[in-house]
Steps between C-alpha positions, in 0.01 A plus 500: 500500500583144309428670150507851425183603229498800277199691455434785216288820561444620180220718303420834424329568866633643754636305830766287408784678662226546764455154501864396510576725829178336674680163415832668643323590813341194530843306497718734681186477789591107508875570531580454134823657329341723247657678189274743352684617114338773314555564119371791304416688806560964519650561751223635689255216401634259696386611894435119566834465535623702819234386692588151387848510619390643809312149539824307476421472125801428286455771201683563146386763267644518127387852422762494208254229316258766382178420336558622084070560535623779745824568331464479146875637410672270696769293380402175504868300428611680849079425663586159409836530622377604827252193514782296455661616808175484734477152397899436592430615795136315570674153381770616778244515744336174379848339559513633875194355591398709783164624403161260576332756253565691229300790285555579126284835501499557118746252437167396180603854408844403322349238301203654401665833412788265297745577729604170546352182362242228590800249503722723737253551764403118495828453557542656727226406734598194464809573739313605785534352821272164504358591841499842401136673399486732236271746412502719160319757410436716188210568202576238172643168624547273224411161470843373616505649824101429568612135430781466717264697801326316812271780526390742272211806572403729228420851593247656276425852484150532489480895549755716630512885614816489275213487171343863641859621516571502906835505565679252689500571883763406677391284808241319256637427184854575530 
């Protein structure tokens, strides 16, 4: 690809980590070198991502970010510590340049949950790889990131099983 675009999932429905592994798919089907980063996920929520590396699917997971919704006592000086690192490591990748795709899941998560700012994530999306796409997911992107996105779908929960208090099943939602 000539120029790499960045598209946002973002909402409070479910499907954009769905959606972000369809895209993965999609791209690894066409011979694309995929990364596939997860933020925020337990570490038995995230089941997308052994079959994804069985795919040939480049995959990262930064279970030390935790979500302070989930884990209210957490420290957040060492949480955003932690960020800090994933995003060393991400701009390290960036500077490699061997991915044709690359997936934020929750990456909204650290700005919405004040983890990091608006200005540091712009930032640093703005180093990506120019052919490189990008897709980002999360609930509560701001107005900075919407503006610097390509694309941008908003999921909306209309009515969940979650509001009659079904628990997640793993398979389905998690």
């Amino acid at each position: 690809m000539e120029k790499g675009l960045i598209h946002i999932y973002t909402g409070d429905g479910k499907g954009k980590t769905t959606a972000a592994v369809g895209m993965s798919v999609r791209a690894r089907s066409r011979g694309l070198r995929t990364l596939f980063v997860q933020f925020f996920k337990e570490p038995d929520s995230g089941s997308e991502i052994c079959m994804l590396s069985r795919l040939g699917i480049d995959t990262l997971v930064f279970n030390e970010v935790k979500s302070p919704l989930f884990h209210p006592e957490i420290d957040r000086a060492s949480l955003r510590e932690e960020a800090q690192k994933a995003l060393s490591c991400l701009l390290h990748a960036f500077e490699e340049d061997n991915y044709d795709l690359i997936v934020l899941d929750e990456f909204i998560c650290l700005v919405a949950e004040g983890i990091l700012s608006e200005g540091e994530t712009t930032d640093f999306i703005s180093k990506k790889p120019g052919h490189a796409e990008l897709i980002l997911t999360g609930k509560g992107a701001p107005e900075g990131l919407l503006a610097v996105a390509d694309y941008v779908t908003f999921m909306r929960n209309i009515k969940h099983p979650y509001g009659k208090d079904t628990k997640a099943r793993k398979g389905i939602e998690f």
